[in-house]
Backbone as CSV, one residue per row, in Angstrom:
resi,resn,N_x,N_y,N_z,CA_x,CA_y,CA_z,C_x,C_y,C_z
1,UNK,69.711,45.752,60.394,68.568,45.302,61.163,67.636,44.532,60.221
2,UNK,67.220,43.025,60.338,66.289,42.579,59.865,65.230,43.040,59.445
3,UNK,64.289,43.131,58.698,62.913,43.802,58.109,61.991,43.517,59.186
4,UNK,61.875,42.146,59.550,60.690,42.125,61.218,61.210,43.119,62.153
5,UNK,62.222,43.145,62.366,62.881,44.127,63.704,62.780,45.177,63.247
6,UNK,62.480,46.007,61.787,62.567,47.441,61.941,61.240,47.497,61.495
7,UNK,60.084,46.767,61.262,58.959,46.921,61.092,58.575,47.336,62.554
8,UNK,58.886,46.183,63.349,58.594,46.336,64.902,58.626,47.509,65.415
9,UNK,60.119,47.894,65.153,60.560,49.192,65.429,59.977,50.483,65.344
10,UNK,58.838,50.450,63.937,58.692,51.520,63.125,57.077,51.332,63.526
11,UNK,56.847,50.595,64.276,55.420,49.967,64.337,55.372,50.539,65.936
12,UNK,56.545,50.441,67.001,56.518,50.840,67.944,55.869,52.415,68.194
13,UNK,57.039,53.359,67.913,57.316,54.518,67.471,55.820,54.951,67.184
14,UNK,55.465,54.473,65.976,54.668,54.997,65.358,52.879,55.087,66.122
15,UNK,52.857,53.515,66.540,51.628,53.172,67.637,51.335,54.413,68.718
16,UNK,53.080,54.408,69.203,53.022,55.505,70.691,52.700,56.851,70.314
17,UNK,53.584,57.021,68.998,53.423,58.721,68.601,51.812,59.059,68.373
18,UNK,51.339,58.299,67.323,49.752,58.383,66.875,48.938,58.429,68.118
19,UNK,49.220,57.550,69.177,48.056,57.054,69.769,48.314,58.390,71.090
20,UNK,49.357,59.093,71.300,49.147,60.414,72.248,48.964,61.638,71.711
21,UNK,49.396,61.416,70.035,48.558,62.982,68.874,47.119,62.645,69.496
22,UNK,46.245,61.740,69.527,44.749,61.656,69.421,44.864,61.831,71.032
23,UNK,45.243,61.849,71.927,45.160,61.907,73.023,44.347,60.988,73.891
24,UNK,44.912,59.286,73.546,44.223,58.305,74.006,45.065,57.661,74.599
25,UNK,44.586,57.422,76.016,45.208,56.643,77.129,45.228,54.910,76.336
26,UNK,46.287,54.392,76.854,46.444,52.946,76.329,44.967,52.624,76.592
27,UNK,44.282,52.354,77.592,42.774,52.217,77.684,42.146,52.720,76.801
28,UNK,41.846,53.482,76.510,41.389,54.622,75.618,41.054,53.578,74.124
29,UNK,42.731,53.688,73.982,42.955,52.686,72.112,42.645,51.332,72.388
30,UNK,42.283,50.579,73.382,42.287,49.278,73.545,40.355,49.212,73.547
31,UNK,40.404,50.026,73.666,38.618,50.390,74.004,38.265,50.372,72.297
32,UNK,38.715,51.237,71.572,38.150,51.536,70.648,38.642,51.098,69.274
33,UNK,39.790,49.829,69.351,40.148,48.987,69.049,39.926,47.900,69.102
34,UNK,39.442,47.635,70.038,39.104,45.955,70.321,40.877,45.096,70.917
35,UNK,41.607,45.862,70.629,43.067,45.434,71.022,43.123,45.223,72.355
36,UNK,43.821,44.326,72.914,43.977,44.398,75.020,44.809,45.342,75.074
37,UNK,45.038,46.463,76.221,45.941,47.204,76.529,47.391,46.338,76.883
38,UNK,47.159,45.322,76.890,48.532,44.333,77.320,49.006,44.334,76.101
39,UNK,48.630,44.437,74.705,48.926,43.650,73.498,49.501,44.931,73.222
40,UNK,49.070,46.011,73.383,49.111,47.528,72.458,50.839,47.310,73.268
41,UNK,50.687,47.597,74.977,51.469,47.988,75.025,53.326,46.980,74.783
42,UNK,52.950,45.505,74.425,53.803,44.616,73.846,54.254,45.516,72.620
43,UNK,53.341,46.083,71.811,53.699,46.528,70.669,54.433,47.821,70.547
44,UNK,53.805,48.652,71.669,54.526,49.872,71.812,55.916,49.845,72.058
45,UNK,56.603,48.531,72.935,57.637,48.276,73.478,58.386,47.565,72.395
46,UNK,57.966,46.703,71.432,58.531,46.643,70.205,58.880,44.955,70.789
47,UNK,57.917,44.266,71.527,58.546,43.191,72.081,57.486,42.188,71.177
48,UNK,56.961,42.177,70.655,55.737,41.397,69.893,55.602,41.416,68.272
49,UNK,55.342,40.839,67.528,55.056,40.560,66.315,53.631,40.691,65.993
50,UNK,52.599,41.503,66.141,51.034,41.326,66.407,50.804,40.639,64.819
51,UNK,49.480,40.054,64.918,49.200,40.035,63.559,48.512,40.968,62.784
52,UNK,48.314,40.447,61.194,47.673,41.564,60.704,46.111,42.085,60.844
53,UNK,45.453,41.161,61.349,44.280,41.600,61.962,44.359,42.645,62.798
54,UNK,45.376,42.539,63.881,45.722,43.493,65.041,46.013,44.759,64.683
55,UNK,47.095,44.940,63.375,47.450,46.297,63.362,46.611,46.808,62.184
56,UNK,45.164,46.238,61.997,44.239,46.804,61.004,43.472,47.179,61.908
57,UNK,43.382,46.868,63.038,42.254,47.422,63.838,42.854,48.367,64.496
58,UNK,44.084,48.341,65.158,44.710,50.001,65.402,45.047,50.733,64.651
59,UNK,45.150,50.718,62.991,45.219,51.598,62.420,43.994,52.005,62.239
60,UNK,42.655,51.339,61.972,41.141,51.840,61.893,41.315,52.812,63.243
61,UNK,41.280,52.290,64.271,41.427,53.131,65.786,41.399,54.645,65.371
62,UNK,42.584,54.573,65.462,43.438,55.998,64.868,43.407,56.808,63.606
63,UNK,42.505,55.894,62.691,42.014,56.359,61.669,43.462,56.572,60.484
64,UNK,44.190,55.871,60.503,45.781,55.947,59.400,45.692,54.643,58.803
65,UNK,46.314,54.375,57.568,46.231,53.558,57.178,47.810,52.640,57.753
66,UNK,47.933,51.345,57.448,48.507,50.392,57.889,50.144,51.210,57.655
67,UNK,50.436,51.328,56.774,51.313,51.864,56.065,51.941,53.678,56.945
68,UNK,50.565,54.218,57.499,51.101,55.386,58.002,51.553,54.566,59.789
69,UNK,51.172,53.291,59.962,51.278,52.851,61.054,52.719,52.349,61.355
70,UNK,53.967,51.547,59.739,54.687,51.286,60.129,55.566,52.113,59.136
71,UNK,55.317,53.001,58.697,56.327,53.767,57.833,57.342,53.975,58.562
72,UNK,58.203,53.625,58.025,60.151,53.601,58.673,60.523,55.215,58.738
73,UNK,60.229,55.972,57.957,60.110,57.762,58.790,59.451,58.778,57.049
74,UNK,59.347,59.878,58.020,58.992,61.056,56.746,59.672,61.118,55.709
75,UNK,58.875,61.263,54.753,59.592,60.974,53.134,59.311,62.542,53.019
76,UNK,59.357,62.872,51.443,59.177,63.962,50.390,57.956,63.552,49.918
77,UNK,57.329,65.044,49.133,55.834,64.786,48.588,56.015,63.783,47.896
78,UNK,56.792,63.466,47.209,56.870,62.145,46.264,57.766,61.293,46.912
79,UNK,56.930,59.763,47.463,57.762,58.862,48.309,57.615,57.396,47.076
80,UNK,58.619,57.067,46.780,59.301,56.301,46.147,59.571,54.708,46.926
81,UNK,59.061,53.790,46.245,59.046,52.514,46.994,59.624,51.692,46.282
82,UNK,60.695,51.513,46.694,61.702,50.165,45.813,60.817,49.210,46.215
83,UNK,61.371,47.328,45.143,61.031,46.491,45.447,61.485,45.977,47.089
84,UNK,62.319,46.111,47.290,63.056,45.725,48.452,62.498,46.529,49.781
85,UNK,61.954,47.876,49.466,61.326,48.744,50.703,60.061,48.506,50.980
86,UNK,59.189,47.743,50.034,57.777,46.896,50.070,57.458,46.285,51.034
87,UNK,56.986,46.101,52.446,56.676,45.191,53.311,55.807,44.310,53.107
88,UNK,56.510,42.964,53.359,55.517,42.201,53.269,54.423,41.421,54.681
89,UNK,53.667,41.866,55.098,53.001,41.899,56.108,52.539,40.334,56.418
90,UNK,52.416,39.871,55.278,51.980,38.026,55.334,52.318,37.152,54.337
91,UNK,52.399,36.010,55.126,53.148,35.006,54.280,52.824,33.672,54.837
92,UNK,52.983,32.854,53.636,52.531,31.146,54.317,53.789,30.574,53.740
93,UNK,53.651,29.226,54.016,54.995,28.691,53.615,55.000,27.785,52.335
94,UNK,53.747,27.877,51.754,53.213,27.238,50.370,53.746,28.835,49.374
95,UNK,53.797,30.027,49.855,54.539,31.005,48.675,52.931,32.064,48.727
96,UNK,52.245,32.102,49.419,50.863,32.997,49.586,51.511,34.370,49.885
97,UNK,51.407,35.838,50.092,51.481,36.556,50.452,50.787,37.880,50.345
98,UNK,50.985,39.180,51.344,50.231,40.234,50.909,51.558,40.863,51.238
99,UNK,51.286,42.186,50.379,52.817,42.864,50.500,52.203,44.089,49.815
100,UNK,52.598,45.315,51.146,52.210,47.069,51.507,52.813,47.659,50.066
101,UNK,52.251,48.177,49.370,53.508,48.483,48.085,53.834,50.214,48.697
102,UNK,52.818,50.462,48.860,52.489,52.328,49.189,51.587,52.599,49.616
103,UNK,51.768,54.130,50.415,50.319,53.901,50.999,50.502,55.821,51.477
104,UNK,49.030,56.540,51.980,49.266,57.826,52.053,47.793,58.257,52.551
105,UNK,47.882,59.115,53.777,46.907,59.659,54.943,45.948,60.496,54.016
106,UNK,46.088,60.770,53.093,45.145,62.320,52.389,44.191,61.518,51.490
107,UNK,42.648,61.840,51.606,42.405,62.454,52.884,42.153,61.274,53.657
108,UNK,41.769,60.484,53.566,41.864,59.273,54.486,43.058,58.515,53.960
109,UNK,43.363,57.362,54.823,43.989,55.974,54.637,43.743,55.519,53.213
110,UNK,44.652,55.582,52.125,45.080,54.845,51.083,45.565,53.862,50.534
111,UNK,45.714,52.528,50.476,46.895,51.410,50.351,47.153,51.191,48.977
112,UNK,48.103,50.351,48.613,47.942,50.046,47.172,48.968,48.683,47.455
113,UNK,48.359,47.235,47.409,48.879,46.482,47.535,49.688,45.233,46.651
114,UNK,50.438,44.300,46.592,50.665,43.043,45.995,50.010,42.365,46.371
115,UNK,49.301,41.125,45.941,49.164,39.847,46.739,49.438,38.820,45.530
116,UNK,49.829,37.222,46.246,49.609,36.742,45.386,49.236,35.159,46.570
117,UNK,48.355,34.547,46.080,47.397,33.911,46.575,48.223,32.103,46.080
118,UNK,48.861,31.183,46.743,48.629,30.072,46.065,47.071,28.989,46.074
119,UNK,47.413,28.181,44.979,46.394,27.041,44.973,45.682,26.419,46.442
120,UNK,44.635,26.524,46.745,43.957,26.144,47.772,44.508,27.347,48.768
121,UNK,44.623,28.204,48.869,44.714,29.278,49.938,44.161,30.417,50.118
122,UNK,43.744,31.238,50.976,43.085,32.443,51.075,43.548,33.058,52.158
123,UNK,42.684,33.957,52.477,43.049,35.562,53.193,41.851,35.728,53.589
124,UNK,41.192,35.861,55.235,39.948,36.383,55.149,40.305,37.701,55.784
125,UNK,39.545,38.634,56.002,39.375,39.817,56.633,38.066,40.443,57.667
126,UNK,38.372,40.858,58.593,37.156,41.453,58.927,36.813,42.330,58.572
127,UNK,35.615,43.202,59.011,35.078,44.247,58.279,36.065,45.044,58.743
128,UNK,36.227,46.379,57.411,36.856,47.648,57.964,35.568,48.234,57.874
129,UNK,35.858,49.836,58.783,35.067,51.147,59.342,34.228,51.329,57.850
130,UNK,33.313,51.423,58.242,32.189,51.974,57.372,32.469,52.676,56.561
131,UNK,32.339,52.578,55.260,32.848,54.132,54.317,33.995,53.147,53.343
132,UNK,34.706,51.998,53.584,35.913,51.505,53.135,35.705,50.967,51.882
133,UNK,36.284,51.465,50.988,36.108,50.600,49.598,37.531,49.962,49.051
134,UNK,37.173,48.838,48.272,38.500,48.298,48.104,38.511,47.916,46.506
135,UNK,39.446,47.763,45.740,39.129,47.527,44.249,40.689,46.978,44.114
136,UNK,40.312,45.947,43.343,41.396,44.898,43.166,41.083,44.118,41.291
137,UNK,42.579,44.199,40.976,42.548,43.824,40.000,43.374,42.611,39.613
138,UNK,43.299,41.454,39.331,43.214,40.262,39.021,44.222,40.123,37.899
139,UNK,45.738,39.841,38.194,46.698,39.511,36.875,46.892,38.861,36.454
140,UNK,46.457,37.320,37.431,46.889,36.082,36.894,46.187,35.122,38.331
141,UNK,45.527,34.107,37.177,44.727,33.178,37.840,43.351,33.453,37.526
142,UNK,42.597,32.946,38.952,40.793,33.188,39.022,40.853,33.509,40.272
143,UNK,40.792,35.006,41.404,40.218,35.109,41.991,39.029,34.536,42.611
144,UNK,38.923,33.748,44.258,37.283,33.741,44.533,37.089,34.835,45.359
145,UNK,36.532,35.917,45.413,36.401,37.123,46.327,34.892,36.530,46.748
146,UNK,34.871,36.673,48.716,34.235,36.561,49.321,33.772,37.791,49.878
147,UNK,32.325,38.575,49.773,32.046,39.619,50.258,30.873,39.325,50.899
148,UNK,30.655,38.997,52.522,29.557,39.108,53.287,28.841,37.917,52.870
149,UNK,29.824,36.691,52.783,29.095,35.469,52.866,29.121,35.075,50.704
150,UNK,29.117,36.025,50.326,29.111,35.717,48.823,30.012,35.766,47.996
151,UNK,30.119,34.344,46.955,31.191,34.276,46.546,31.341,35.504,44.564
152,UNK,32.389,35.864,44.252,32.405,36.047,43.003,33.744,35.571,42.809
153,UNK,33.802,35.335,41.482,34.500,34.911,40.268,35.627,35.488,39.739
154,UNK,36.682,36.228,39.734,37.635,37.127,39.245,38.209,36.677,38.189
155,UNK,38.451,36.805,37.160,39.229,35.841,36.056,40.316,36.773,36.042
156,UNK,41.321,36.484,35.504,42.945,37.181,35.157,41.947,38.432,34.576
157,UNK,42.839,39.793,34.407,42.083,41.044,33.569,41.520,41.837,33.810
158,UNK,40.521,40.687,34.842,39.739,41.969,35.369,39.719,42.806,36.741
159,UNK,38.624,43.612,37.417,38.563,43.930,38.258,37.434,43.665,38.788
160,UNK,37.683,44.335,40.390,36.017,44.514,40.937,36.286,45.171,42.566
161,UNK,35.613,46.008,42.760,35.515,46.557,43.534,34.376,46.874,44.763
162,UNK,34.304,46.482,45.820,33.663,46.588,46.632,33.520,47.503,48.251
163,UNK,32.468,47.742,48.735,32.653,48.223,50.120,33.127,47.217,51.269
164,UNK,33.871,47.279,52.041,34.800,46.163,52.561,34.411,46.863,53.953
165,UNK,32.958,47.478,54.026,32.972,47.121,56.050,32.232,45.827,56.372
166,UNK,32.306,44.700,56.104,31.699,43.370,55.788,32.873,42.615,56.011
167,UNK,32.308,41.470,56.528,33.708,40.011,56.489,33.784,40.153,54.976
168,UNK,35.171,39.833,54.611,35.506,39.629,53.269,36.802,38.487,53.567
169,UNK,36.994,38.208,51.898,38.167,37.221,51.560,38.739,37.282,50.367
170,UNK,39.815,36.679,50.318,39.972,36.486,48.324,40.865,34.810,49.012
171,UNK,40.691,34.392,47.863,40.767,32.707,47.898,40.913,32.159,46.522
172,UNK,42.054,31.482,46.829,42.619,31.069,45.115,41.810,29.342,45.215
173,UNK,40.430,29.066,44.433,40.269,27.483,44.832,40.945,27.286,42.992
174,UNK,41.418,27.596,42.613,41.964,27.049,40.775,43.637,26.343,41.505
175,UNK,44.302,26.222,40.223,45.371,25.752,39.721,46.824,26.219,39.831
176,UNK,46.363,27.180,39.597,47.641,28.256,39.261,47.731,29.570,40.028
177,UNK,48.903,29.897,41.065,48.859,30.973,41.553,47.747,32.167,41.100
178,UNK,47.528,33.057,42.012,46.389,34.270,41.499,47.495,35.404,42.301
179,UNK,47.886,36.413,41.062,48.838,37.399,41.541,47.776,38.615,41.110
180,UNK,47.381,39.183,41.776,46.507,40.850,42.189,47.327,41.620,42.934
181,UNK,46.506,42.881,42.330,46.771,44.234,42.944,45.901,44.865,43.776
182,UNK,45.712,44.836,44.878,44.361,45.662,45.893,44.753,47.164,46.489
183,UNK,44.029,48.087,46.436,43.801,49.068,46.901,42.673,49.526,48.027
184,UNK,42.883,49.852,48.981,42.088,50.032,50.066,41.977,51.432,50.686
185,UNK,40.880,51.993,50.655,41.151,53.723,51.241,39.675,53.366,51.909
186,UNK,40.114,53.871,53.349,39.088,54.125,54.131,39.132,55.315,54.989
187,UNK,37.410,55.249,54.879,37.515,57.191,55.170,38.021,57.866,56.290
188,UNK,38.297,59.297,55.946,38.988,59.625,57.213,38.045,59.884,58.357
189,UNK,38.854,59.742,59.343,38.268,59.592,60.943,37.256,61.025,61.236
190,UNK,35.888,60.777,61.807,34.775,61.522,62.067,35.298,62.651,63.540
């Protein structure tokens, strides 16, 4: 099975299972998502490709991180992520991407990501749930990280870390690919 088709798959499953543990009518998650109940239930049925905006706001919903949303099934306390088992959630056709490395519910939503950004390209985001911090470290290139309208500077080396319930971005305006590592944990559900 292709990697889109068992993401889908695992994205299906996972949408339906989560979203009747919390005991929310498709209305219910479309309410408190911002998602249409038409879209959820495309997704539940495994007939749609949503984007990644979409399944950041039903995983906020439900309070799991992206990763507990399309995990392919239950691992061991120690879950092990080949290069090849890495999802890559986005991609342009200039070589841009973000890619899930690992990720884990305790106590909130955890991520730990790849990205790597080409020349003239970016990534914006909307705000995540209040409480969300994100810290990203910069391997190669110049980061421009956009937080709530403001730009900073990332050079190769370093880091920086911010609260990410705000529009945000990262945006390569230099030369040379910008390959980072981001981590995202947002708090668990009230």
């Amino acid at each position: 099975m292709p990697d889109l088709e068992r993401v889908a798959q695992s994205l299906a499953r996972n949408l339906k299972r989560l979203r009747q543990e919390h005991g929310y009518s498709l209305d219910a998650l479309a309410a408190r998502s911002g998602v249409s109940r038409g879209m959820i239930i495309q997704i539940e049925q495994a007939r749609t490709n949503p984007s990644v905006g979409t399944v950041i706001r039903l995983a906020d919903a439900l309070g799991v991180s992206i990763a507990g949303l399309i995990d392919y099934a239950d691992g061991p306390t120690v879950r092990m992520v080949t290069p090849e088992q890495a999802v890559k959630l986005w991609e342009t056709p200039a070589g841009s991407h973000g890619t899930l490395l690992v990720g884990t519910e305790a106590p909130g939503p955890l991520e730990l990501w790849s990205w790597r950004l080409m020349p003239g390209e970016g990534h914006d985001s909307d705000p995540h749930p209040v409480g969300t911090a994100e810290l990203i470290r910069v391997d190669a290139g110049e980061l421009t990280l956009v937080v709530d309208g403001e730009e900073f500077r990332v050079p190769a080396g370093s880091a920086a870390g911010f609260e990410a319930g705000v529009p945000h971005g990262y945006h390569n305006t230099g030369s040379v690919p910008v390959e980072m590592t981001l981590a995202i944990s947002v708090p668990p559900p009230r």
